[in-house]
N, C-alpha and C positions, 0 to 999 in steps of 0.2 A: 504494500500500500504506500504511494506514495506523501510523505510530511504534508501536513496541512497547514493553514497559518489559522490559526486560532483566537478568537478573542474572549475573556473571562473579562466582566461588567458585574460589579458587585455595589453596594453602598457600602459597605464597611470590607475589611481585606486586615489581617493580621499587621502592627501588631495590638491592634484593636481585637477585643475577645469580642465575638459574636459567635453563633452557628453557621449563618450563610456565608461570614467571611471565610471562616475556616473549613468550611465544605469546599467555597470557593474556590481558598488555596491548595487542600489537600488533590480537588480536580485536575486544576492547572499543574502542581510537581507532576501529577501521576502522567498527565499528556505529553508532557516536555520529559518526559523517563523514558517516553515511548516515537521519542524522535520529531516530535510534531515543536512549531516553535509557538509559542504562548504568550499571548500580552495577556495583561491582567489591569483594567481601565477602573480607577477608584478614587473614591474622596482623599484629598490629603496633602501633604507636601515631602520633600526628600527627608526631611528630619523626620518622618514615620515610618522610613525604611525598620527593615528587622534585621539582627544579627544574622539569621538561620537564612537569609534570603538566598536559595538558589541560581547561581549564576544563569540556568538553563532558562528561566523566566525573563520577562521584558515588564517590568513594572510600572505604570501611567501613574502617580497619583496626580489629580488634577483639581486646580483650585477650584473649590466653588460660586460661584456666583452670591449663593446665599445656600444658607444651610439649617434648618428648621430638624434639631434632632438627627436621628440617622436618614436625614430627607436631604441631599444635596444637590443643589443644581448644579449637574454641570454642563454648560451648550458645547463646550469640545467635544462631548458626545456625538457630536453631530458631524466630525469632522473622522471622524475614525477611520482608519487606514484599510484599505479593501482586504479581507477576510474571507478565508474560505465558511466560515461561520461564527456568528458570533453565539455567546453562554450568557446571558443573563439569569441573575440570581435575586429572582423575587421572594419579596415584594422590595424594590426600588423607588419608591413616588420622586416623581422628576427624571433620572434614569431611565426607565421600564417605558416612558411614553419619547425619549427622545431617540431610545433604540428603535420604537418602532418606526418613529419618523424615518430617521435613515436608513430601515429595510424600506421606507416606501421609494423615497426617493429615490437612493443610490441601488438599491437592490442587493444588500445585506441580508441573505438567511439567518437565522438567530433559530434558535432551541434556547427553552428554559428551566429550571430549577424551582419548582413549586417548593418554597420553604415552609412559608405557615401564612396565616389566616393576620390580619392587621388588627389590634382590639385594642378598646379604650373606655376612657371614663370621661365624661360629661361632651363638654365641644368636641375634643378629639376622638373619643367615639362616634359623631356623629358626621365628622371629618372622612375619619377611615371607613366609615358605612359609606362615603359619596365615592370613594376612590374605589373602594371593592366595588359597587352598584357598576360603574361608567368608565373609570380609567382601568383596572386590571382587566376585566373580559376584553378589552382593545387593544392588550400586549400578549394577549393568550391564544385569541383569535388568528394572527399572523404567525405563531411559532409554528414551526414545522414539526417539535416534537415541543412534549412537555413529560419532565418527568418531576414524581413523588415518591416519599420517602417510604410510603407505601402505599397501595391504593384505599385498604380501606381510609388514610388522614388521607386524600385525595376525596373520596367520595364523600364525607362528613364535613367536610371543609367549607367556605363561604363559596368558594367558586366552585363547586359542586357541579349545580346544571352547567356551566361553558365545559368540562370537563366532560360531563356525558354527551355534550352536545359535539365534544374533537372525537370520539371513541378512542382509536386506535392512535390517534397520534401520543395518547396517553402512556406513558410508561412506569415502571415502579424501579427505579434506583433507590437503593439504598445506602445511605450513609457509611462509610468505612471504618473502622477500628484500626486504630494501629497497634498492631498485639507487641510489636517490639515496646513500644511505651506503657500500655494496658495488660502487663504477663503476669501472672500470679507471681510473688516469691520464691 
């Protein structure tokens, strides 16, 4: 098979602790292990870089415009360098709709990472209710695949029906273990 150029689109990216960031990252090591070359397009500046960072990675962090929580604008999004596909790791608000812009435009395929469900308490619940409702079915609609961590948190999930509505494009990836890290005593 021949190397692909790859792009990984996170909100958060090591070495910030999240889930998606570090899904994100352990994704991109495992592609760039298997010869493919890998950007990784994320909030931040050089002074966020990490010790552990793999030389075999191409790391973006890119300023944001403005930044509302793990909500970063970044319009350089929209400038991304042509890709045999891009990985988006939802949910991204800001991110997730400037990807799709540029599959429209430029004609960027993209595949996604269904991480979890967006939830809150008072305004910002009612916030994250309008972005599930209108903005995530319009980053979900255009992937070509989606995968979850397993189907049934796929099917139980807020995006549920867009999900029955992709069938097959639906996938169930599951999150890795690192057992050299994880090994019993």
């Amino acid at each position: 098979m021949k190397p692909m150029r790859i792009a990984h689109i996170s909100a958060t990216f090591p070495p910030y602790e999240s889930g998606a960031g570090r899904v994100c990252y352990q994704n991109a090591v495992g592609l760039a292990a298997r010869g493919h070359e890998v950007h990784v397009y994320t909030a931040g500046s050089p002074a966020d870089e990490i010790a552990t960072q793999p030389d075999t990675l191409h790391i973006h962090r890119l300023k944001p415009l403005v930044q509302i929580g793990n909500a970063p604008l970044l319009p350089s999004l929209l400038t991304l360098k042509r890709v045999d596909v891009a990985h988006m790791h939802l949910p991204f608000i800001f991110g997730a709709e400037l990807i799709w812009l540029a599959s429209v435009l430029r004609g960027i395929p993209y595949v996604v990472t269904y991480h979890n469900d967006l939830i809150g308490d008072g305004a910002r619940a009612r916030l994250f209710d309008l972005y599930m409702r209108w903005a995530m079915p319009l980053s979900l609609r255009r992937a070509r695949k989606i995968g979850a961590v397993t189907l049934d948190h796929a099917q139980h999930s807020r995006a549920a029906g867009e999900f029955k509505r992709r069938g097959a494009a639906l996938v169930e990836i599951p999150n890795g273990v690192d057992s050299a890290h994880f090994a019993p005593d």
